[in-house]
N, C-alpha and C positions, 0 to 999 in steps of 0.2 A: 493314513490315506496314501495311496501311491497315483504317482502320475500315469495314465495312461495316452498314446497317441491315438491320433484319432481315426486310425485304421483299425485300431483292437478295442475303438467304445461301441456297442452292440443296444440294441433295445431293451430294458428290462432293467440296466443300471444305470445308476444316482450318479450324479456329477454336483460338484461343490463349484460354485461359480456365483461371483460378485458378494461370499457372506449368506446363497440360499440353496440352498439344498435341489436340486433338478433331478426328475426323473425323464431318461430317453425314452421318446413313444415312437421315432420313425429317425430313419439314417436311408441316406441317399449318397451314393456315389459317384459325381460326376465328372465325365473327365470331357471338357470343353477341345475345342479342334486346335485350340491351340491356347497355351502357361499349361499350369500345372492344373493335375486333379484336386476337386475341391470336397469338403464332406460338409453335408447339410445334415441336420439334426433339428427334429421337432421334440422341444422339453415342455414338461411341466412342471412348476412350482408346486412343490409337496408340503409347502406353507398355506397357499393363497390359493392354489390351482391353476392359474392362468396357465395360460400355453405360451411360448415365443420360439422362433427360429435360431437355432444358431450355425455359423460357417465356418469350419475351420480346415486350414490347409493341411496338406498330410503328413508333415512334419512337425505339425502344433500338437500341443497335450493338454490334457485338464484334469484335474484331481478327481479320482474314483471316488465315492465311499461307497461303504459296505451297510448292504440293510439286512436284517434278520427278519423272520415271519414267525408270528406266534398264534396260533389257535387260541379266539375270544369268542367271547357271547355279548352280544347285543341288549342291554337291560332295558334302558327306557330314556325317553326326552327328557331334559330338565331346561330352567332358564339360559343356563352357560353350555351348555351342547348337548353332544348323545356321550350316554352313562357305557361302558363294556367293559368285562370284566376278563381276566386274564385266564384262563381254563386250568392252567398247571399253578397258579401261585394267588387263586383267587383275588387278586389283585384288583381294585377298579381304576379306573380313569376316566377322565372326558376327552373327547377330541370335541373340537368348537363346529359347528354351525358350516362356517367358511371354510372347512376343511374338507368334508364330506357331505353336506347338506344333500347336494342330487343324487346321489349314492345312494343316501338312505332310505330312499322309496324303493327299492329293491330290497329292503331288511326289513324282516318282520320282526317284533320282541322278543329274546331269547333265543334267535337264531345264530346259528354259530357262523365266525367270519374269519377271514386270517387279517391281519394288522399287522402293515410292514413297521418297523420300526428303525431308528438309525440312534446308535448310541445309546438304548433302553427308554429311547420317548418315542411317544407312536408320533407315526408322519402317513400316514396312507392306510383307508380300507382296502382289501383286493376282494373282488367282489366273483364269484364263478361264472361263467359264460351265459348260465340263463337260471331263472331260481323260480320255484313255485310258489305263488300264491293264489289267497281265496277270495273271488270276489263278494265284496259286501254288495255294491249297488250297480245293475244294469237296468237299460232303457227293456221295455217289453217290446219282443220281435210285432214287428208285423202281417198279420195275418194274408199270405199271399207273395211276401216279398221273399222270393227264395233265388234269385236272381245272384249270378255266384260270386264272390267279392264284395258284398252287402255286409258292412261293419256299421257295429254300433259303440256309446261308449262305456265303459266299464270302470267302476272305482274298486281298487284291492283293498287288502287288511290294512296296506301300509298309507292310504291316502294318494296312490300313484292312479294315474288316469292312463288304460291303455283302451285302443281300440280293439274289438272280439268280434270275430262270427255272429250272427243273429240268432243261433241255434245255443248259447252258450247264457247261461242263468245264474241267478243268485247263488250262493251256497258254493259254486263246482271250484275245481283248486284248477288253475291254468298254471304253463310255465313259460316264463316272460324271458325275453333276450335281454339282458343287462348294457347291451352295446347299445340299443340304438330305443328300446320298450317295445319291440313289436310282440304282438302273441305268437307265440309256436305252436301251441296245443294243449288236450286238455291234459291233466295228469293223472300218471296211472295210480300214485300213492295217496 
């Protein structure tokens, strides 16, 4: 692991801090009317999830690590988490419950994912910007309400609940934004 300052930590990479592993989601650099510039950093725990702040002046450092991504598939629930299996070394593993739980309503069974990893133990899904799924159960439109921005609710393959269009039925495959669940549109595959 190498130290890096905290002019050259960027979003996207892990910091080792307090014994737990942090991934950067946001850096701010601010420089007050008067002391020194300060860098703010919004982490997450790649154990537990949680988010917290961190402040560090621009001549502090904190240890990098390094994660690898490996292309897996997604197999199935069990009592002690989600099952996925490693694509080049058929490999399986569980990640728990409290690692990726909200995540996984964005993952259908046997869809494939990338799995950051750190030292050959997985620590993070990465999940793509929007993913399609089928919905199994929507509300039936209303006959007459075509009044535009009229959402109704929708349950997917995965047990995820997003809001849909009124015009949008059982059976059709949508693609869902991963950032935030909202519907995009329907899908063309």
């Amino acid at each position: 692991m190498a130290k890096q300052r905290a002019t050259e930590i960027k979003p996207g990479m892990a910091l080792h801090l307090d014994g737990d592993l942090f991934l950067v989601l946001k850096h701010d650099h601010v420089t007050p009317g008067k002391g020194q510039a300060v860098h703010h950093f919004l982490l997450r725990n790649l154990r537990t999830g949680t988010q917290k702040p961190l402040r560090m002046g621009t001549g502090e450092t904190a240890e990098v690590a390094y994660l690898e991504r490996k292309r897996c598939q997604y197999l199935y629930k069990d009592a002690s988490g989600f099952v996925f299996m490693d694509e080049e070394t058929y490999d399986q593993f569980h990640l728990p419950g409290e690692m990726v739980g909200e995540m996984m309503g964005y993952v259908a069974e046997n869809a494939s994912v990338d799995v950051t990893t750190h030292e050959g133990v997985p620590v993070a899904v990465d999940l793509p910007a929007s993913v399609v799924l089928e919905v199994v159960e929507a509300e039936e439109a209303v006959k007459g309400n075509t009044a535009t921005n009229v959402t109704k609710n929708a349950r997917l393959e995965t047990g995820l609940e997003v809001k849909v269009p009124m015009h949008i039925k059982v059976g059709e495959r949508i693609k869902v934004s991963t950032t935030d669940g909202s519907f995009l549109g329907r899908s063309n595959d």
